[in-house]
C-alpha positions as CSV (number, residue, x, y, z in Angstrom):
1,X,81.6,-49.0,-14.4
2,X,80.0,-48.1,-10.9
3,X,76.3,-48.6,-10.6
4,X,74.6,-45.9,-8.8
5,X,72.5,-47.1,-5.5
6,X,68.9,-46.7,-7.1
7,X,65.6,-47.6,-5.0
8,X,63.2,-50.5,-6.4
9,X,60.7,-47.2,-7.6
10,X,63.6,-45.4,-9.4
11,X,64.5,-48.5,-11.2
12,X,61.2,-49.1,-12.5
13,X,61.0,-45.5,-13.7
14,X,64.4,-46.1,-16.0
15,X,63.2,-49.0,-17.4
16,X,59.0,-47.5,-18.3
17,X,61.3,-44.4,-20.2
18,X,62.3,-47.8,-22.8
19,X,58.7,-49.2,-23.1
20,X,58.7,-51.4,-19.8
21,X,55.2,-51.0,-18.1
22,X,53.9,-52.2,-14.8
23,X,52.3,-55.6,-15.6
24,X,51.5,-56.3,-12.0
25,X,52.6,-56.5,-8.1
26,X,53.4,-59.6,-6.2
27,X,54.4,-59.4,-2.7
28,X,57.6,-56.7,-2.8
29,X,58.0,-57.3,-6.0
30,X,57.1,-55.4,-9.5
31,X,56.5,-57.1,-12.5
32,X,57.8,-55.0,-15.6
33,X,56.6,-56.3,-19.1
34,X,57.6,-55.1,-22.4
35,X,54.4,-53.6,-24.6
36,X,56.5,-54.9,-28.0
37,X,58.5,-58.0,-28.6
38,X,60.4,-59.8,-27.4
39,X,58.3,-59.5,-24.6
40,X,60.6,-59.4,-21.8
41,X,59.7,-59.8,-18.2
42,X,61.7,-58.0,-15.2
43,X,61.1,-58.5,-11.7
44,X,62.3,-55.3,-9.4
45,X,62.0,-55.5,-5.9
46,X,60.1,-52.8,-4.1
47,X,63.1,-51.6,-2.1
48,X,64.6,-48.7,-0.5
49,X,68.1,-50.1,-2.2
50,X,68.0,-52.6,-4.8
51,X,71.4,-54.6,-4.2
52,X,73.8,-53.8,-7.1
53,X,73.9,-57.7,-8.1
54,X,70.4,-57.5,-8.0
55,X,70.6,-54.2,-10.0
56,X,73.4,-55.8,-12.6
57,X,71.1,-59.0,-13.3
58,X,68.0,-56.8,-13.6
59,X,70.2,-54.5,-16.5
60,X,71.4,-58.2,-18.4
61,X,67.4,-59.5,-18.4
62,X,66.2,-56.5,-20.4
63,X,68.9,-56.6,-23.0
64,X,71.2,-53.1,-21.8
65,X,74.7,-53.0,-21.2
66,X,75.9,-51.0,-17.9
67,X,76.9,-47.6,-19.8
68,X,73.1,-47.7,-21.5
69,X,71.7,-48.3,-18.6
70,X,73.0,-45.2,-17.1
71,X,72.3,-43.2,-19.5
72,X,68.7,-43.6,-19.2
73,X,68.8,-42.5,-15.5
């Protein structure tokens, strides 16, 4: 399945509509934490293009497959 090319901001919106919330920034990056267990921590660049590798590994930390992930966008 094709991943569309998202930007660091638009990721981090997908993921708050499942209970992620900014935890923090570091650098370019966002720190995403989940509010209930497991308590899962994503890092998203602050991008203009997150990389679609970057994107796919992002997807398999918080526990989505591709076709869950897209329909949350």
């Amino acid at each position: 399945m094709k991943l569309p090319v998202l930007s660091g901001t638009e990721v981090v919106k997908t993921f708050e509509r499942i209970g992620f919330r900014i935890d923090h920034h570091t650098g370019s990056h966002i720190i995403l934490r989940k509010e209930t267990a497991p308590f899962t921590r994503l890092t998203v660049p602050k991008h203009r293009e997150v990389a679609k590798g970057t994107l796919r590994a992002i997807i398999r930390q918080a526990g989505l497959t591709h076709e869950e992930f897209l329909e949350l966008i």
